[in-house]
C-alpha positions as CSV (number, residue, x, y, z in Angstrom):
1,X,22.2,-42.9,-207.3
2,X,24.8,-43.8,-204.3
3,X,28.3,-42.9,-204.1
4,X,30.9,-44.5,-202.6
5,X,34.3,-43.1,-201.0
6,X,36.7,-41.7,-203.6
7,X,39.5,-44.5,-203.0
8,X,37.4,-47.3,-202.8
9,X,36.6,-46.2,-207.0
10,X,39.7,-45.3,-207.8
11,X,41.0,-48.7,-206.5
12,X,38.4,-51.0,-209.0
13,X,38.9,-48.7,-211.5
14,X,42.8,-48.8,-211.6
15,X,42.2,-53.1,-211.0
16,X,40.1,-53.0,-214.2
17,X,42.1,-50.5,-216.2
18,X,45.6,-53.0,-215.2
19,X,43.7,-56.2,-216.1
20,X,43.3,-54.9,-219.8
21,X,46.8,-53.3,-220.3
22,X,48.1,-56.5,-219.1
23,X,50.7,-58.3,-221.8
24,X,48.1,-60.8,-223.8
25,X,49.5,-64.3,-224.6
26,X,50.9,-65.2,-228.1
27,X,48.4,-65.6,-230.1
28,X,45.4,-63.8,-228.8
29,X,44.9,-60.2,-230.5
30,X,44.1,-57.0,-229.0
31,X,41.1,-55.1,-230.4
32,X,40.7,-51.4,-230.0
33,X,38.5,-51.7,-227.4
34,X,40.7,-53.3,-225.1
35,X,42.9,-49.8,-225.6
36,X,39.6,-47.9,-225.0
37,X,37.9,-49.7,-222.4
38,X,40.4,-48.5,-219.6
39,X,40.3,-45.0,-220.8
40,X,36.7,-44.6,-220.2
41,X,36.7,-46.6,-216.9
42,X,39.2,-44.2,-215.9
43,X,36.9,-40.9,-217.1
44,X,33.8,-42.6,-215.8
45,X,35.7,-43.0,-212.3
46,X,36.8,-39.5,-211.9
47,X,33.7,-38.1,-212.7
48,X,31.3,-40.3,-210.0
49,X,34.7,-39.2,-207.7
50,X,33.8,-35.5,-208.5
51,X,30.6,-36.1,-207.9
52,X,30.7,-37.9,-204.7
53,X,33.2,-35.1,-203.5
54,X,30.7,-32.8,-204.6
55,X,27.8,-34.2,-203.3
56,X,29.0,-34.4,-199.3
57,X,26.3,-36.6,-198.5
58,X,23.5,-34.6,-200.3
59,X,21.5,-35.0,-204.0
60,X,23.1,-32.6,-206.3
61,X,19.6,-31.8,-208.1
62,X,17.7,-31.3,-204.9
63,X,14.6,-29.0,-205.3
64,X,15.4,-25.7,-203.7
65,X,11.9,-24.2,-203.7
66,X,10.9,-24.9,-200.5
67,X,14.1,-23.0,-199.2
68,X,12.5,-20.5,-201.5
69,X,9.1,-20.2,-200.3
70,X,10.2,-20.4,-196.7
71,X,12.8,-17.5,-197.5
72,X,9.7,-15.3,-199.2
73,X,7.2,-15.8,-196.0
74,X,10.1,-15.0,-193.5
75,X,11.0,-12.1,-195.5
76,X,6.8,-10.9,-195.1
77,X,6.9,-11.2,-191.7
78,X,10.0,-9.2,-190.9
79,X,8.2,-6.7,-193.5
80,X,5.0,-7.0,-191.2
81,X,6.5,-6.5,-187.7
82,X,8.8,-3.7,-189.3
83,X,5.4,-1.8,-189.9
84,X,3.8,-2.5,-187.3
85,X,6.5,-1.0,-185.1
86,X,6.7,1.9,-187.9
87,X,2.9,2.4,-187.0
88,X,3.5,2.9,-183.2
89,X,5.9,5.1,-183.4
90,X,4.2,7.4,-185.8
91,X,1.3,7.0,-183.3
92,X,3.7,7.9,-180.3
93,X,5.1,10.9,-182.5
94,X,1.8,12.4,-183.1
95,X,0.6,11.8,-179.5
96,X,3.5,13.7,-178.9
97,X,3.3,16.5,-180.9
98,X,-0.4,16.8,-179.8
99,X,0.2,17.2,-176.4
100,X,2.8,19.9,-177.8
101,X,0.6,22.4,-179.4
102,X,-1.3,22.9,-176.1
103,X,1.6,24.6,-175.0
104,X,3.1,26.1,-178.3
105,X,0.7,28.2,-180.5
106,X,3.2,27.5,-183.5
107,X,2.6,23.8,-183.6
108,X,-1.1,24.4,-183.0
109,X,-1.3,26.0,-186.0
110,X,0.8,23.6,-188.2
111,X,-1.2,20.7,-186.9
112,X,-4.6,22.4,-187.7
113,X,-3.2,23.4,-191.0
114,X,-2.2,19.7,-191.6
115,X,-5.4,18.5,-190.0
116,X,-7.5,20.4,-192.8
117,X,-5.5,18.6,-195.2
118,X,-5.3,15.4,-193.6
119,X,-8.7,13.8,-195.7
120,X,-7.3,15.4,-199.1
121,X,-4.0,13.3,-198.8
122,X,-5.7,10.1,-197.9
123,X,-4.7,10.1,-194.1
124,X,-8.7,9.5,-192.8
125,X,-11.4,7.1,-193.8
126,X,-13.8,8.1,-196.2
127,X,-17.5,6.7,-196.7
128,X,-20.1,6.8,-199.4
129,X,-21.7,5.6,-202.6
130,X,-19.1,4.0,-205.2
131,X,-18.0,1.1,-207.3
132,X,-15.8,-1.5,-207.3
133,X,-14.1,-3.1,-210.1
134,X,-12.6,-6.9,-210.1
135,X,-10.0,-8.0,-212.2
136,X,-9.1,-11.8,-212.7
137,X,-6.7,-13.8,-214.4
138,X,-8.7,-16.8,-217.0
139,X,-9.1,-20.1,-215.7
140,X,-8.4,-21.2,-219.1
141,X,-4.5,-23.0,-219.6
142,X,-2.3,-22.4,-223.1
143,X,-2.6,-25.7,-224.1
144,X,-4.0,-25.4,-227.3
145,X,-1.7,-25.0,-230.4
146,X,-2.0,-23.3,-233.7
147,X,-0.9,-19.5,-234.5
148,X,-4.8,-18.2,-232.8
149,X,-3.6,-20.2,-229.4
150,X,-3.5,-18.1,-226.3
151,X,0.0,-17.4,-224.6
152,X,0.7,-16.9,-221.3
153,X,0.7,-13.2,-221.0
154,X,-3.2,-13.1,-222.4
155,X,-4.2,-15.1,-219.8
156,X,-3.4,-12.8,-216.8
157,X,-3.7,-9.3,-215.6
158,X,-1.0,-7.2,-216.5
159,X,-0.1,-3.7,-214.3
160,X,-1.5,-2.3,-217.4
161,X,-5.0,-3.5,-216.8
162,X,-4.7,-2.7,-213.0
163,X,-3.6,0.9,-213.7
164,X,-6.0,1.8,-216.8
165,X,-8.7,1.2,-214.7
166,X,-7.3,3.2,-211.5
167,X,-6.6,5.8,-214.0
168,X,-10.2,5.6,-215.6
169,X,-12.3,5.7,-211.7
170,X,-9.6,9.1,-211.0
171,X,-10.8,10.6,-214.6
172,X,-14.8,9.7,-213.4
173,X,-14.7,12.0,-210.4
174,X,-13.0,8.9,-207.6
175,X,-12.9,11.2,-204.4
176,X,-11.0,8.0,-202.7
177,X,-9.6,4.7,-203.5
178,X,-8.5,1.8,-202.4
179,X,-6.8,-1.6,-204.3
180,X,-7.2,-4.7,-202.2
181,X,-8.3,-2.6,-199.2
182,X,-4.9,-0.6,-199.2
183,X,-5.7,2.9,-199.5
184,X,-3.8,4.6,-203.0
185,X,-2.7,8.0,-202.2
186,X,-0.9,10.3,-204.7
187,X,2.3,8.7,-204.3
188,X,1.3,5.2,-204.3
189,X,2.7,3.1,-207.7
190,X,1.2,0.3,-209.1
191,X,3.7,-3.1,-209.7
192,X,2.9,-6.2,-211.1
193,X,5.6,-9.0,-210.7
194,X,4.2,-12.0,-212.8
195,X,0.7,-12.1,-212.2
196,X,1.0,-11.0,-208.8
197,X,0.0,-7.2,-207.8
198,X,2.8,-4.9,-205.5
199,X,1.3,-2.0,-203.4
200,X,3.3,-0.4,-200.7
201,X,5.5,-3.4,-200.2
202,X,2.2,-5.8,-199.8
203,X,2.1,-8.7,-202.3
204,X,-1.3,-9.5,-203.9
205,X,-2.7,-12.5,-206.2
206,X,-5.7,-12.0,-208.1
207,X,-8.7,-11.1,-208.3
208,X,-7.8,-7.8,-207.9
209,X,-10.1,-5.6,-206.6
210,X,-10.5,-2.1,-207.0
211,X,-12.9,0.3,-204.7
212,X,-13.5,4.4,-206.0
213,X,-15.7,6.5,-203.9
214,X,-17.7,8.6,-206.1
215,X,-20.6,8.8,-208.4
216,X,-21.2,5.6,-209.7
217,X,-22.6,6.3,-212.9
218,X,-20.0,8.4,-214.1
219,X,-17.1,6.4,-213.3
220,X,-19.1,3.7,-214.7
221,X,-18.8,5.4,-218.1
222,X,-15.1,6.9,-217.5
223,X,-14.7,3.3,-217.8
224,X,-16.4,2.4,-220.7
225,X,-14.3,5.1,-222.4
226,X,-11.1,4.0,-221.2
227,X,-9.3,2.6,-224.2
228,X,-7.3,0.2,-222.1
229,X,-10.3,-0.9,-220.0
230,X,-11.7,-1.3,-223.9
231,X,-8.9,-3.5,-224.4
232,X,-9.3,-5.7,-221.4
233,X,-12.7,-5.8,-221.9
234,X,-12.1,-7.8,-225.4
235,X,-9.2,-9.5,-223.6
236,X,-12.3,-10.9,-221.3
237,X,-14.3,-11.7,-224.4
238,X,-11.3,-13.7,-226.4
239,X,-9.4,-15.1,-223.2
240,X,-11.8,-15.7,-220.5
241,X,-10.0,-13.2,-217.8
242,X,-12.6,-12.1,-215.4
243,X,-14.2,-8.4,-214.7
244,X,-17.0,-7.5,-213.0
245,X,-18.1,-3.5,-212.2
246,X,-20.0,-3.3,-208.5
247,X,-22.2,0.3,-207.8
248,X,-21.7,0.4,-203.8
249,X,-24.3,2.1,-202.0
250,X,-22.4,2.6,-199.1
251,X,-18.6,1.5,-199.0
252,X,-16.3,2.5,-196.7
253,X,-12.4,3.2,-198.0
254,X,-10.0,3.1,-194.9
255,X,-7.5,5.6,-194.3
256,X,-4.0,5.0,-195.3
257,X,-1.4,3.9,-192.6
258,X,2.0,3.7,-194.4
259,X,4.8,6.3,-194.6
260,X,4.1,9.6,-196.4
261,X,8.0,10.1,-196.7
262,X,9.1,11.4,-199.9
263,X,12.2,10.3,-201.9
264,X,12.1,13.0,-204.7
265,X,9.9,15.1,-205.9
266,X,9.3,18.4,-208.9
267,X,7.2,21.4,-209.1
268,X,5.2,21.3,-211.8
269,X,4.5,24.3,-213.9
């Protein structure tokens, strides 16, 4: 729909609503229309006025979700280069602090001491036989009706799903682990936001895929065990979501690169 200028409508309208409340001859009669005709010219003009105003040249309904998405992937890269800068200076820190302890036996010593406990934290690649579990949502749509119909929510992975099976590989012996090649150390949370996976800032879409290093066998039957890998496992029966267990001769998890900064923290007892 077009707009015109606002005085332009308020001119035809205010011809129109004149012509009407003009003094009929004798003789014709005046229905109650003619009283109500001029009142809703005069409505109808103010609001495509207000609209018009409004409007400035542009469609009032226009479809804002390419703004969106362009506002998402900016967002991303800032994220990226942000981490990639965080990454060279930790490398320029520790280059430092290197070059340090050749001179000061008091850093030597805290650096060997963190060194021995680098691969325990998740700070170095680790290698080896293990499994690898993928999650994925069902192809299938909720489209059928009826009170047995699928909804929404049984057709996707859920942070439930993602977690009781990180939690069932760690109960199986997992000496490492990685979710969509990220590298899950003890303070790493899992998110899910819709049907989209967060880790460490990182958005993922499924299939999710999950990597343990470890004895296959027994994480294999950790899993089995798992009550809500039981559940999902039905879910995959019922719904049509996808899982699939991998044994991994030889897989490779990388070492984790992100901060190790703690917000808070509490001694257990």
């Amino acid at each position: 729909m077009e707009y015109t200028t606002g005085t332009p409508s308020w001119r035809l309208v205010m011809r129109r609503a004149l012509r009407v409340l003009r003094p009929r001859r004798r003789g014709q009669r005046q229905g109650k229309w003619s009283i109500g005709v001029p009142l809703i010219a005069l409505a109808a003009g103010l609001l495509f006025t207000t609209s018009a105003t409004t409007a400035d040249g542009t469609a009032l309904r226009d479809d804002r979700r390419p703004q969106l998405a362009q506002l998402i992937t900016d967002k991303r890269e800032r994220l990226d280069e942000r981490d990639k800068e965080a990454a060279e200076l930790r490398a320029r820190v520790d280059a430092e602090s290197q070059r340090y302890a050749e001179v000061n036996q008091p850093v030597k010593e805290a650096r060997q001491r963190a060194d021995a406990m680098r691969e325990q934290a998740g700070f170095t690649a680790l290698g080896g036989p293990g499994l690898t579990v993928t999650l994925n949502d069902s192809s299938r749509r909720p489209t059928d009706t009826g009170p047995d119909a699928p909804q929404n929510d049984d057709l996707v992975v859920h942070q439930g799903d993602v977690q009781a099976v990180v939690n069932a590989l760690w109960a199986g012996g997992a000496e490492a682990m990685s979710i969509m090649d990220v590298r899950v150390i003890s303070t790493s949370a899992v998110r899910c936001v819709g049907n989209t996976l967060l880790l460490h800032g990182q958005v993922f879409s499924p299939p999710f895929t999950i990597t343990a290093i470890g004895e296959p066998m027994a994480m294999r039957r950790a899993l089995e065990s798992s009550e809500g890998v039981q559940q999902f496992r039905a879910a995959v029966a019922d719904f049509g979501l996808g899982y699939t267990e991998t044994v991994e001769r030889n897989v490779t998890v990388r070492a984790y690169d992100g901060s190790s900064d703690l917000r808070s923290a509490e001694v257990t007892e």
